[in-house]
N, C-alpha and C positions, 0 to 999 in steps of 0.2 A: 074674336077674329073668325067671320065666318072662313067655313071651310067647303069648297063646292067640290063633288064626287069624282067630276075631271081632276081636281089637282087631288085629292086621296088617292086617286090611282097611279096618276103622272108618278108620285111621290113615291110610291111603293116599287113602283118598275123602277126606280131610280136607283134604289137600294139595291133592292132584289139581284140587280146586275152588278152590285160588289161582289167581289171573292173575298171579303172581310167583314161580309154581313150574313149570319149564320138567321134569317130573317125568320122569327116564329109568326105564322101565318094567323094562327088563333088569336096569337098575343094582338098583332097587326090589326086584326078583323074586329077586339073589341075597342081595341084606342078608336077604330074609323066611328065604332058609336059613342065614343067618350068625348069627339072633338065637337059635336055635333049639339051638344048641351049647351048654356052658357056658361061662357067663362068665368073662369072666379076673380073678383076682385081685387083680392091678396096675395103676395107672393111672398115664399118663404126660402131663404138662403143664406147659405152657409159659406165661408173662407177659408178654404184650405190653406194649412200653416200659419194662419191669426188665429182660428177658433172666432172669430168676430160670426155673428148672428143678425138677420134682419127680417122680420117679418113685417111687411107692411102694405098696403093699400096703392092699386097702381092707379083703380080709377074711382070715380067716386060714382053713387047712384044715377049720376045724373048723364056719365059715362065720360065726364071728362079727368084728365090725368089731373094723378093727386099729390101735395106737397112732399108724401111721401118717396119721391121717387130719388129726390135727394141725398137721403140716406142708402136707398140702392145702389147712386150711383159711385157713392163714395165706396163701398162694398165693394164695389167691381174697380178701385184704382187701382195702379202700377204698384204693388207692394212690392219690387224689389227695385224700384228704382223712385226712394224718397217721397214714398209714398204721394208722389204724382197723380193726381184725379183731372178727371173732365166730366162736364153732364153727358151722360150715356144718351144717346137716341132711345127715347122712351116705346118705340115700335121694337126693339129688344125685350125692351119687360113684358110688352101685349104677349110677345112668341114664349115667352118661358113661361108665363102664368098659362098660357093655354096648356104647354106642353107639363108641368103640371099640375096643372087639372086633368088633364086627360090621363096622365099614369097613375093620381090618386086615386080617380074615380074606377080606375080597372084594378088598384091594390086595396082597395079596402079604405086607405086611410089618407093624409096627405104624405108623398113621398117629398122630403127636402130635394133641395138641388143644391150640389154642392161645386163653388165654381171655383175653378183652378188658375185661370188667368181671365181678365176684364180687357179693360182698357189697358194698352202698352207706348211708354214712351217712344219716340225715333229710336233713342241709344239703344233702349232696352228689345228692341225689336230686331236692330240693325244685330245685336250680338248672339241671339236664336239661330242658330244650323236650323237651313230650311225654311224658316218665315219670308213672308211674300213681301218684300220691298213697297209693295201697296196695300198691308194686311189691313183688314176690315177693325183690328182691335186697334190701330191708330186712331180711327175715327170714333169711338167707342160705338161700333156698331157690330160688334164681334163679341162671341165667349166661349170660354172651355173649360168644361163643368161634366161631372159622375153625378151617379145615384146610389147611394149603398145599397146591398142587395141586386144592382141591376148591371149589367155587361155595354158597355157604350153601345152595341147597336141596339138596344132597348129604347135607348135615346133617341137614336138617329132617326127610327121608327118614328118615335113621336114628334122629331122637329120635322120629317119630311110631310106630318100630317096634318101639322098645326101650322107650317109656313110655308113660304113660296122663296126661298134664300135657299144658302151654301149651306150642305150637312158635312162633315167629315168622319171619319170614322178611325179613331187611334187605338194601341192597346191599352190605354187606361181611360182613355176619357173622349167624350164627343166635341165637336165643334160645329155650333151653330150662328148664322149670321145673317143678315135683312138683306146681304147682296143680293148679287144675281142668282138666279136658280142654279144648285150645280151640286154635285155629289163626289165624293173621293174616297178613299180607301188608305189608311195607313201613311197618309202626306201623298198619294199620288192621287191626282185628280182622275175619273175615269175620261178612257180613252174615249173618240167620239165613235159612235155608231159605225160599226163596220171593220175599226180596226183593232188587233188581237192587244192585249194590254202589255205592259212592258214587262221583258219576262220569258214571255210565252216563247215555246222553242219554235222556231221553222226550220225547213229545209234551204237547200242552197236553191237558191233561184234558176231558170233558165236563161242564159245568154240572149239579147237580142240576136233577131234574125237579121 
């Protein structure tokens, strides 16, 4: 997945301007050269509350998607609702395999990615406080996934650097998704340019004239 210097920056300002992304700039500065490499292959993940494992192949030498990715996407189904699966949009797997590769290549070794929710049924979706009535993990084109050892804005760093999607930033875990460009903080989307975030204290206004 190349990555062009406009959206590493775009990507970084995007963050940068959470108040829930404590953003290490160094850290930041060697992913920008780890994304820049070719991507690996192979992705390796983990299921939170299965213990289920899958390391496998997204694409094959020749760069097309690999049979592998089936067992990914099974990896990423609804495990609390009857173990409900769909094929994932395999442009999700491109964005994780970049984004680890780019962290293993700045940790020494390969860092797992460990994912918290995948794909999610209607029911299952409809009964989460706070989920988007059009959440991106209906379509399996969503995930919400940690790194041991790493702070979710670690993450959000590396999906802001390796995609051009929705990052989110929680207290336990990131969310990453092939939507539209867009970044949030703690389930709150940020504000748009210009306006103070919600929160933020003001004064009493002045009466019109």
């Amino acid at each position: 997945m190349p990555v062009s210097r406009r959206s590493l920056l775009s990507g970084l300002a995007a963050l940068a301007a959470l108040p829930a992304c404590g953003l290490d700039r160094a850290y930041a500065a060697a992913l920008a050269g780890a994304v820049a490499l070719p991507p690996p292959v192979r992705l390796w993940l983990r299921r939170e509350g299965t213990g289920e494992e899958v390391s496998a192949i997204v694409r094959t030498p020749d760069g097309d998607y690999a049979r592998d990715l089936l067992m990914l996407s099974w990896l990423l189904r609804d495990v609390r609702d009857a173990s409900a699966a769909v094929w994932i949009d395999p442009r999700l797997f491109d964005l994780l395999a970049a984004v680890q590769g780019a962290m293993s290549a700045v940790h020494g070794a390969v860092v797992p990615l460990i994912v918290t929710s995948g794909y999610r049924t209607p029911r299952h979706n409809a009964g989460l406080e706070g989920a988007a009535r059009d959440s991106l993990h209906l379509a399996g084109r969503a995930v919400d996934l940690k790194a041991a050892g790493y702070a979710p804005d670690a993450l959000a760093v590396a999906g802001a650097l390796c995609g051009r999607g929705g990052v989110g930033i929680y207290a336990s875990f990131c969310h990453l998704d092939i939507g539209q460009a867009r970044a949030w903080a703690g389930g709150r989307r940020a504000p748009p340019a210009g306006q103070p975030a919600p929160g933020t204290p003001i004064t009493k206004p002045k009466e019109p004239a």
